[in-house]
ChimeraX commands (.cxc) that place a marker at each C-alpha (Angstrom):
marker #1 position 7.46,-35.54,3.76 radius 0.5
marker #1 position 6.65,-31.91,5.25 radius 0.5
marker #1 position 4.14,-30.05,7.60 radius 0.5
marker #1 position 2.73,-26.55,6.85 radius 0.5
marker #1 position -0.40,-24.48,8.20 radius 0.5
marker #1 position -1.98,-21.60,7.78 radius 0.5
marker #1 position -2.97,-19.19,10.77 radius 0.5
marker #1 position -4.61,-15.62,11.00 radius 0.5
marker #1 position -4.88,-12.80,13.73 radius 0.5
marker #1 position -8.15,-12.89,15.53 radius 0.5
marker #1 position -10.18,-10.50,13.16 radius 0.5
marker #1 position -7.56,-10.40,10.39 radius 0.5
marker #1 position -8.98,-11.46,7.49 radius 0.5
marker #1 position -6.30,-10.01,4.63 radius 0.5
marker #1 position -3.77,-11.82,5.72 radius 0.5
marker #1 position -2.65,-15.68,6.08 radius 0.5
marker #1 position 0.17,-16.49,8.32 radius 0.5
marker #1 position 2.52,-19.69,6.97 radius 0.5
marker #1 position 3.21,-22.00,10.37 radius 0.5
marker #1 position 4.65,-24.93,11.06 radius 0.5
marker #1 position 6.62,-25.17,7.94 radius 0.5
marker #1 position 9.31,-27.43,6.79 radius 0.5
marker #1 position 10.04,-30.52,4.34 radius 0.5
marker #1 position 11.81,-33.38,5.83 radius 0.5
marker #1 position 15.63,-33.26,4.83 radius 0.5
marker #1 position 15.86,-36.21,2.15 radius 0.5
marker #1 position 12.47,-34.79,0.61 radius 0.5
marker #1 position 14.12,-31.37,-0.07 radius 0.5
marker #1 position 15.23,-30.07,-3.29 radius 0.5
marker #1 position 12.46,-31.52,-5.33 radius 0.5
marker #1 position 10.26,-29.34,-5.42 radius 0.5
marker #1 position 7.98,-30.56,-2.62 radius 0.5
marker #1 position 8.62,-27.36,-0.44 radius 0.5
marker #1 position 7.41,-24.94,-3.69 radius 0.5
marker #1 position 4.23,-27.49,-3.43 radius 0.5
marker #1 position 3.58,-27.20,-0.02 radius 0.5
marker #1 position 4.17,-23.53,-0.23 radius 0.5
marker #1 position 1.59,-23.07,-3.17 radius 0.5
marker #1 position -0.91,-25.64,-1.73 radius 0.5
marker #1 position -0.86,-22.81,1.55 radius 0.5
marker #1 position -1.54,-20.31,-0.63 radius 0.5
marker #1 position -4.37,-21.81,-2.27 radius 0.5
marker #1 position -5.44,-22.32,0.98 radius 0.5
marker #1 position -5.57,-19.08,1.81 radius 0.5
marker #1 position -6.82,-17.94,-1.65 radius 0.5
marker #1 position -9.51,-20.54,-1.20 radius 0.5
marker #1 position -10.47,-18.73,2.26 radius 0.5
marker #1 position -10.50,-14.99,1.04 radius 0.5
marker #1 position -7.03,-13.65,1.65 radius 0.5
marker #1 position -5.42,-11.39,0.04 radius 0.5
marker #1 position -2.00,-11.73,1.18 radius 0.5
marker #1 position 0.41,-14.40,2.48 radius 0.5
marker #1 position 2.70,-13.98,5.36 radius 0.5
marker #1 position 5.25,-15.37,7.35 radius 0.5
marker #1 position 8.39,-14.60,8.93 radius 0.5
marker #1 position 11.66,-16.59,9.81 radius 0.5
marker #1 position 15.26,-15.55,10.66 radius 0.5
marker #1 position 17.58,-13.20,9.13 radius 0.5
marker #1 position 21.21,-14.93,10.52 radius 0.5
marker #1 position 22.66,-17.81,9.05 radius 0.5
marker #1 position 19.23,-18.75,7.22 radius 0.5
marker #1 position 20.81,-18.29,3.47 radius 0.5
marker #1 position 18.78,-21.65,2.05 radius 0.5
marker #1 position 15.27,-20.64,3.56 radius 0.5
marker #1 position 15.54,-16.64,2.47 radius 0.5
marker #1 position 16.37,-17.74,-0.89 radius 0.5
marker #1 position 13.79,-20.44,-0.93 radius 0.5
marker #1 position 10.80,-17.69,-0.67 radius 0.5
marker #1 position 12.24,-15.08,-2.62 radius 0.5
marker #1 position 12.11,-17.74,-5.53 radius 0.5
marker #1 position 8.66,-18.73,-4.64 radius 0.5
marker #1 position 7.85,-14.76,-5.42 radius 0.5
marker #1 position 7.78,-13.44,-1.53 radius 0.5
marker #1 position 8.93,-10.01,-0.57 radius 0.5
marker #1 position 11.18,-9.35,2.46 radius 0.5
marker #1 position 11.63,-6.65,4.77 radius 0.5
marker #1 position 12.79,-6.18,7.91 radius 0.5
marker #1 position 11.36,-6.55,11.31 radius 0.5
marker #1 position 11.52,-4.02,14.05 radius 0.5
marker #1 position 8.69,-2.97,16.52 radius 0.5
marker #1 position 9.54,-1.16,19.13 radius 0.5
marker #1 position 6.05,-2.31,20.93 radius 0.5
marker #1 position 7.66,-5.89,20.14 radius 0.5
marker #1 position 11.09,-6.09,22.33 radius 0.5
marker #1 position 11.77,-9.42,21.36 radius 0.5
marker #1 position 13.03,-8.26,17.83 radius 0.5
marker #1 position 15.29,-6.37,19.33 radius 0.5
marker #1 position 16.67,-10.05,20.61 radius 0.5
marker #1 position 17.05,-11.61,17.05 radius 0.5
marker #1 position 17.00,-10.32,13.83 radius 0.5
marker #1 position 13.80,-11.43,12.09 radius 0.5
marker #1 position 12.39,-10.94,8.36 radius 0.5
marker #1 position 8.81,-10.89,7.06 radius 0.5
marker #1 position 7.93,-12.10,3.93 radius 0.5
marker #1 position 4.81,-10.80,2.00 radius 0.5
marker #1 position 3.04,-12.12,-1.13 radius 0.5
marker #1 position 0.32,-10.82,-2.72 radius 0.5
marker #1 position -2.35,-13.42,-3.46 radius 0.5
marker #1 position -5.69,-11.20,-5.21 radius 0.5
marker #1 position -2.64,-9.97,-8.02 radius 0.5
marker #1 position -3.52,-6.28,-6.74 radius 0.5
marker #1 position -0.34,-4.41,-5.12 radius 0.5
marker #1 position 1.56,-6.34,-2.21 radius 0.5
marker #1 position 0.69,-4.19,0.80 radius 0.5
marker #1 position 4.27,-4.13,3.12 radius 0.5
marker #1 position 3.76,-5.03,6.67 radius 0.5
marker #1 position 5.48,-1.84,7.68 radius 0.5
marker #1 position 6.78,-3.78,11.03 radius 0.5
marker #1 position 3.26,-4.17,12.70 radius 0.5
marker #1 position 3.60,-5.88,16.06 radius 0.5
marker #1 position 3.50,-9.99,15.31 radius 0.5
marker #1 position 3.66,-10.44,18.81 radius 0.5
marker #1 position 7.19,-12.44,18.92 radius 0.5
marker #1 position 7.52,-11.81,22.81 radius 0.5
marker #1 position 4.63,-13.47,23.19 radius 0.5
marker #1 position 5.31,-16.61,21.09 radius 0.5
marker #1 position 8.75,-16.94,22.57 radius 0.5
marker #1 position 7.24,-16.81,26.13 radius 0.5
marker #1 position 5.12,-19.61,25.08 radius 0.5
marker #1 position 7.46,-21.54,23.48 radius 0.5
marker #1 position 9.73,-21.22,26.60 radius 0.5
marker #1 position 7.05,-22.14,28.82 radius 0.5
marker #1 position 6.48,-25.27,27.06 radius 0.5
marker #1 position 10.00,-26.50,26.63 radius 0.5
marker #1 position 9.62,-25.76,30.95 radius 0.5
marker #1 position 7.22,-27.84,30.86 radius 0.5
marker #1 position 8.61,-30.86,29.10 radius 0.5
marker #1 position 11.74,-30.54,31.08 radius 0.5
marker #1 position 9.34,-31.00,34.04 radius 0.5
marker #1 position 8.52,-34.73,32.84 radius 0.5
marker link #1:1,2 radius 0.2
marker link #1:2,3 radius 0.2
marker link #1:3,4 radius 0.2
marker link #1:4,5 radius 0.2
marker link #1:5,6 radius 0.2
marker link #1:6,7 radius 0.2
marker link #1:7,8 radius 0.2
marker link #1:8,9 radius 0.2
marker link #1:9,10 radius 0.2
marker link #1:10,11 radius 0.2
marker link #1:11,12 radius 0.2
marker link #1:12,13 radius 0.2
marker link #1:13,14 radius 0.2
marker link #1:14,15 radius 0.2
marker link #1:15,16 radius 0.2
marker link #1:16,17 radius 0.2
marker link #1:17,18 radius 0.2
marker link #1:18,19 radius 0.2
marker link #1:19,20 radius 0.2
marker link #1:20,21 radius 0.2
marker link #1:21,22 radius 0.2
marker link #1:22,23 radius 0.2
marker link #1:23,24 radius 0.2
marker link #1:24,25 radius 0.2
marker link #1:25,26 radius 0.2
marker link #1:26,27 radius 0.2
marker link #1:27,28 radius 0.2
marker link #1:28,29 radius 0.2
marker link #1:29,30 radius 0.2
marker link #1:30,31 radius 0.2
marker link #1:31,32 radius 0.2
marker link #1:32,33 radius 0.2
marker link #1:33,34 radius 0.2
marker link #1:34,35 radius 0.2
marker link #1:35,36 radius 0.2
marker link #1:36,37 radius 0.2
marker link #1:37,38 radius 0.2
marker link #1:38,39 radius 0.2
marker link #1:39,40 radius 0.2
marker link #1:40,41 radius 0.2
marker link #1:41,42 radius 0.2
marker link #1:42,43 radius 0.2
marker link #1:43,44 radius 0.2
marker link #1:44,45 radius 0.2
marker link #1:45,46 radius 0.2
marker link #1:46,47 radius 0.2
marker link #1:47,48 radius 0.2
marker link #1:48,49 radius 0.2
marker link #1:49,50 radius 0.2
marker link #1:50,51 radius 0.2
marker link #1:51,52 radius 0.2
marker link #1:52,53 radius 0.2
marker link #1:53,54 radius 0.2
marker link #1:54,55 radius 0.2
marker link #1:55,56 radius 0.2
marker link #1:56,57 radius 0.2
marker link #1:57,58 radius 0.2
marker link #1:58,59 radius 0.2
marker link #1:59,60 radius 0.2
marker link #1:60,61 radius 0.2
marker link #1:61,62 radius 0.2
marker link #1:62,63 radius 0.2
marker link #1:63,64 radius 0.2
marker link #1:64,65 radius 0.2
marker link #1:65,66 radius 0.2
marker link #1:66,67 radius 0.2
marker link #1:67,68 radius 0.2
marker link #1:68,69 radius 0.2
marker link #1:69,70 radius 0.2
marker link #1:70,71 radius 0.2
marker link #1:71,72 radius 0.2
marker link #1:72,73 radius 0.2
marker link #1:73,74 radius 0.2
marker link #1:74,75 radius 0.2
marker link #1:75,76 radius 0.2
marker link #1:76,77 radius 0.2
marker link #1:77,78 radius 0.2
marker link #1:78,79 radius 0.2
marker link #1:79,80 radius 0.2
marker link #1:80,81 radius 0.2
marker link #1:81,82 radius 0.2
marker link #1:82,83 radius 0.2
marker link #1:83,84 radius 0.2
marker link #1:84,85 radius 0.2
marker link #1:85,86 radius 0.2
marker link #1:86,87 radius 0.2
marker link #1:87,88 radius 0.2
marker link #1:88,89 radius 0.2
marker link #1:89,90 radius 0.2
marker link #1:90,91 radius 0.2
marker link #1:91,92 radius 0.2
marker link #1:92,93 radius 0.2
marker link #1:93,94 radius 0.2
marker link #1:94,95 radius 0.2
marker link #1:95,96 radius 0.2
marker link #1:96,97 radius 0.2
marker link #1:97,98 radius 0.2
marker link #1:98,99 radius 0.2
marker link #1:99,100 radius 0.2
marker link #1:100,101 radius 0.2
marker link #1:101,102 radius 0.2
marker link #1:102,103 radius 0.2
marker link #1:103,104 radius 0.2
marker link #1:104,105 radius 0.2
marker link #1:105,106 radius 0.2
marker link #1:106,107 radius 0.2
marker link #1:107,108 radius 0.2
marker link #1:108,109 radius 0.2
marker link #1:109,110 radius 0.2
marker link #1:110,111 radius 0.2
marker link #1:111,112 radius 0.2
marker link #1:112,113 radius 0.2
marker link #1:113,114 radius 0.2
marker link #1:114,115 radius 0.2
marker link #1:115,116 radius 0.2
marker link #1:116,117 radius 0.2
marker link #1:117,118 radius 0.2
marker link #1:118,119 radius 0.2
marker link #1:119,120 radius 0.2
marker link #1:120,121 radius 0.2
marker link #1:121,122 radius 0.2
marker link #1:122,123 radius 0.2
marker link #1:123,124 radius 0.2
marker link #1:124,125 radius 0.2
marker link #1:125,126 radius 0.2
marker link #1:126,127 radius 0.2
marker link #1:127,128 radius 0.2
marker link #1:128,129 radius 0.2
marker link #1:129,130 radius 0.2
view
């Protein structure tokens, strides 16, 4: 049906990342993406955070920006300038608070995008290579 995860910054331990997310396309638009979504935040409840996280693009991503804004996450922005790959493509986070306290912004903290993209492009290398 779907795939989620939940991953944290080395020494992080207020806030849960959403990975690897995404409901196969005949499952969607039952509800079994707000159940996946909720079953990460327990998750993350269940292992002391205090807020969920997770970011996805800003162009031409109407359906998924409206899908957590009705499941009760916040958006802002991204833009780092010790992060140049936002500079590349336009990228929102999305914030939830899970404790019920005040929703803490992540005020465009370096997620590390150049990084991931450098990984990701080394591994699509590397599956070429077979």
């Amino acid at each position: 049906m779907g795939i989620t995860g939940l991953y944290h910054s080395p020494g992080d331990r207020e806030n849960a990342w959403l990975g690897w997310f995404g409901i196969r396309k005949g499952a969607r638009r039952h509800g079994r993406g707000s159940e996946a979504l909720r079953l990460f935040e327990e998750m993350a409840i269940a292992r002391g955070y205090r807020f969920a996280r997770l970011y996805t693009g800003a162009v031409d991503n109407d359906v998924a920006i409206a899908f957590y804004r009705s499941n009760g996450y916040s958006s802002e922005p991204y833009c780092c300038a010790e992060d140049p790959a936002c500079q590349k493509c336009r990228v929102l986070i999305f914030s939830k608070a899970l404790d019920g306290q005040r929703l803490i912004p992540w005020s465009n903290r370096n997620i590390h995008l150049t990084e991931q993209f450098a990984k990701e492009e080394l591994g699509s290398v590397r599956r070429a290579d077979r």
